[in-house]
C-alpha positions as CSV (number, residue, x, y, z in Angstrom):
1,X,-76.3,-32.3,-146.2
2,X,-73.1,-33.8,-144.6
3,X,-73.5,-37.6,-144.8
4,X,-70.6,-38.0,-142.5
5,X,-72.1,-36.7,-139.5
6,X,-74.7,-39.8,-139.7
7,X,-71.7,-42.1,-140.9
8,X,-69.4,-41.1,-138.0
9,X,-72.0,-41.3,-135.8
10,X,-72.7,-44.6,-136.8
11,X,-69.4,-45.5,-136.3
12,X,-69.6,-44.0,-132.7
13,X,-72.6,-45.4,-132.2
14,X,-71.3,-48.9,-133.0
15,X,-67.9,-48.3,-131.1
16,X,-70.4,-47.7,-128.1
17,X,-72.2,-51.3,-128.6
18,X,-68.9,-52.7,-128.8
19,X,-67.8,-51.4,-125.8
20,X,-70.7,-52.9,-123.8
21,X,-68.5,-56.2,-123.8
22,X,-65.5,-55.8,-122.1
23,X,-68.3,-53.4,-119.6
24,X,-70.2,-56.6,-118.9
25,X,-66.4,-58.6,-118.6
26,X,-65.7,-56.0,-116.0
27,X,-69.1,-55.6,-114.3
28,X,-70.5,-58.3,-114.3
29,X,-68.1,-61.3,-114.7
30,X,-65.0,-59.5,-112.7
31,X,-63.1,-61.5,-115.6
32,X,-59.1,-61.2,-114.3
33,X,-57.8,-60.7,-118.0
34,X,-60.5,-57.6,-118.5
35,X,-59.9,-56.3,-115.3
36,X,-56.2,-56.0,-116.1
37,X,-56.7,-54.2,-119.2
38,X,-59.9,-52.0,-117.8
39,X,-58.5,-50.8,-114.3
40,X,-61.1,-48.1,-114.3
41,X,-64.5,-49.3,-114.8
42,X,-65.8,-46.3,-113.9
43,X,-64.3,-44.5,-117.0
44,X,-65.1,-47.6,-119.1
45,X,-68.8,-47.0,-118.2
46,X,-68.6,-43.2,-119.3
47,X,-66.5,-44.0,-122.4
48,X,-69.6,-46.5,-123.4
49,X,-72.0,-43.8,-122.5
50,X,-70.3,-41.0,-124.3
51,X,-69.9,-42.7,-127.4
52,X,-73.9,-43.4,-127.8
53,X,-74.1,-39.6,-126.8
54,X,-71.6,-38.4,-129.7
55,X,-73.5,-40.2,-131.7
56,X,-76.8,-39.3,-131.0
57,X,-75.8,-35.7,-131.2
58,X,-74.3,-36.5,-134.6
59,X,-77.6,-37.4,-135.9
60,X,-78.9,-34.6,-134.3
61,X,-77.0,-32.2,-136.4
62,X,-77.9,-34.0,-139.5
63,X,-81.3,-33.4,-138.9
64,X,-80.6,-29.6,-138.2
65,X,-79.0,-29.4,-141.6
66,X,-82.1,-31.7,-143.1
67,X,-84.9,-29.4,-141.5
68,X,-82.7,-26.0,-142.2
69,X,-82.0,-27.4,-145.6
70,X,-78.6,-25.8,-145.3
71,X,-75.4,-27.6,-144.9
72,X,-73.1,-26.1,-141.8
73,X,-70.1,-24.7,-142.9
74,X,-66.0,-27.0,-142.6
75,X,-65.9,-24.8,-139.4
76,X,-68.5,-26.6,-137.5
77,X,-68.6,-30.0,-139.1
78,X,-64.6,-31.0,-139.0
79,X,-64.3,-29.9,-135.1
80,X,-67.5,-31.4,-134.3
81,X,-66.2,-34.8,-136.2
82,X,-63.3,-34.7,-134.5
83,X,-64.9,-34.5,-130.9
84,X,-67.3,-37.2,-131.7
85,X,-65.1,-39.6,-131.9
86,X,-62.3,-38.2,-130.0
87,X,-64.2,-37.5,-126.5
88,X,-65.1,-40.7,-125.8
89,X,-61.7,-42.0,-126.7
90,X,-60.5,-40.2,-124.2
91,X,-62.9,-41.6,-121.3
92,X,-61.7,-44.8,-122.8
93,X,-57.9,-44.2,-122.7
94,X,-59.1,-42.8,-119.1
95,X,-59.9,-46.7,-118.4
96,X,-56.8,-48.4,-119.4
97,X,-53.2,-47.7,-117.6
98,X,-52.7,-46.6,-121.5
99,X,-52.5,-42.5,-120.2
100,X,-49.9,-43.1,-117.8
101,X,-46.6,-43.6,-120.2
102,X,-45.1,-43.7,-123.6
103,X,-47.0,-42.8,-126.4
104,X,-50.5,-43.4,-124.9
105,X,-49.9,-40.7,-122.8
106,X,-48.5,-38.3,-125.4
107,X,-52.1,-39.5,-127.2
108,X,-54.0,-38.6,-124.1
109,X,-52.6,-35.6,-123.6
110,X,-53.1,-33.8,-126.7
111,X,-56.7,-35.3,-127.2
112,X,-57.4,-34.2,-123.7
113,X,-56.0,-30.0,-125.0
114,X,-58.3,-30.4,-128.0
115,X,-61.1,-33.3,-128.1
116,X,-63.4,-30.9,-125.6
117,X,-62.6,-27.6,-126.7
118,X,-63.3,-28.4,-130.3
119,X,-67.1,-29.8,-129.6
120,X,-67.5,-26.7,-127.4
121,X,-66.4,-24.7,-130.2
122,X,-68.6,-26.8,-132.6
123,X,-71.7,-26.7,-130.7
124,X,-71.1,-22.8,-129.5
125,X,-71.0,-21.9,-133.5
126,X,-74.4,-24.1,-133.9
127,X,-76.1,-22.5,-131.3
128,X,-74.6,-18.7,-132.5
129,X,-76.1,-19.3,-135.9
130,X,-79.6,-20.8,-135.5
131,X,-81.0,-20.3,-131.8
132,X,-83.2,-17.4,-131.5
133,X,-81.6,-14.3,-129.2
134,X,-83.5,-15.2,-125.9
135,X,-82.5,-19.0,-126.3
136,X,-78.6,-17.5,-126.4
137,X,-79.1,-15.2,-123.5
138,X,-80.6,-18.0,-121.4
139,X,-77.7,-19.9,-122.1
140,X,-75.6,-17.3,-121.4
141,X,-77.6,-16.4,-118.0
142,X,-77.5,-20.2,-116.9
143,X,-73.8,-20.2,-117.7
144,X,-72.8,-17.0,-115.6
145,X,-74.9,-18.5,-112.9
146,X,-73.1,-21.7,-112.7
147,X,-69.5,-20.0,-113.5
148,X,-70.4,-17.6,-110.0
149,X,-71.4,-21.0,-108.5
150,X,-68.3,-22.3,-108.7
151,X,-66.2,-19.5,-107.8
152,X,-68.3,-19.2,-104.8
153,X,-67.6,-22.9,-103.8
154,X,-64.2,-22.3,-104.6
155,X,-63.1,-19.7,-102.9
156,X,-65.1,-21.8,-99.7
């Protein structure tokens, strides 16, 4: 089994307690010197979210591999790592005026090209190998259906 899926999503999973400080600063207190660091609590809130959910989904993984008794192949795991973490950080960088210059936005920019695509890649693989055909065509069919959604609304 890959222990670092339930050690990274530990570590995400701590990141999001941590996280619920400078929340409640900016929240709850309206605390100037948070506020000035946090200018988008909105994001902050979501970063604090996401990070629980990456970690949750971490663990969830592990206990694919533990009930499959199979461990998932560098293909899924390292992307999948890599978003866990990553996502979030990009909510969080999301909250800060960190994404508007300099090297923060050079950071941003290239987690935002990759943190996404690589758990969509990671979790598509997952679901290829181990969900039964009618669970992939639902997918599929509730994807198509939202994709002609939006082009409809789009086009509006």
């Amino acid at each position: 089994m890959t222990i670092q899926l339930l050690q990274w999503g530990l570590f995400s999973f701590m990141l999001g307690l941590i996280l619920s400080l400078p929340l409640a600063a900016v929240h709850y207190q309206n605390s100037p010197s948070w506020t000035k660091l946090f200018t988008n609590p909105r994001k902050l809130k979501s970063a604090h979210l996401d990070f629980f959910t990456q970690a949750f989904a971490a663990a969830l993984v592990y206990l694919l591999e533990s009930a499959l008794q199979t461990a998932f192949p560098l293909y899924i795991i390292i992307p999948l790592l890599f978003g866990t973490i990553c996502n979030p950080l990009l909510l969080l960088i999301e909250a800060t005026p960190l994404n508007r210059s300099g090297l923060g936005k050079r950071m941003y920019l290239l987690l935002r090209a990759t943190s996404p695509v690589s758990l969509l890649l990671a979790w598509f693989f997952i679901g290829w190998c181990f969900l039964p055909l009618y669970m992939i065509l639902l997918l599929t069919l509730i994807a198509l259906t939202g994709w002609m959604v939006i082009m409809k609304y789009k086009a509006a």
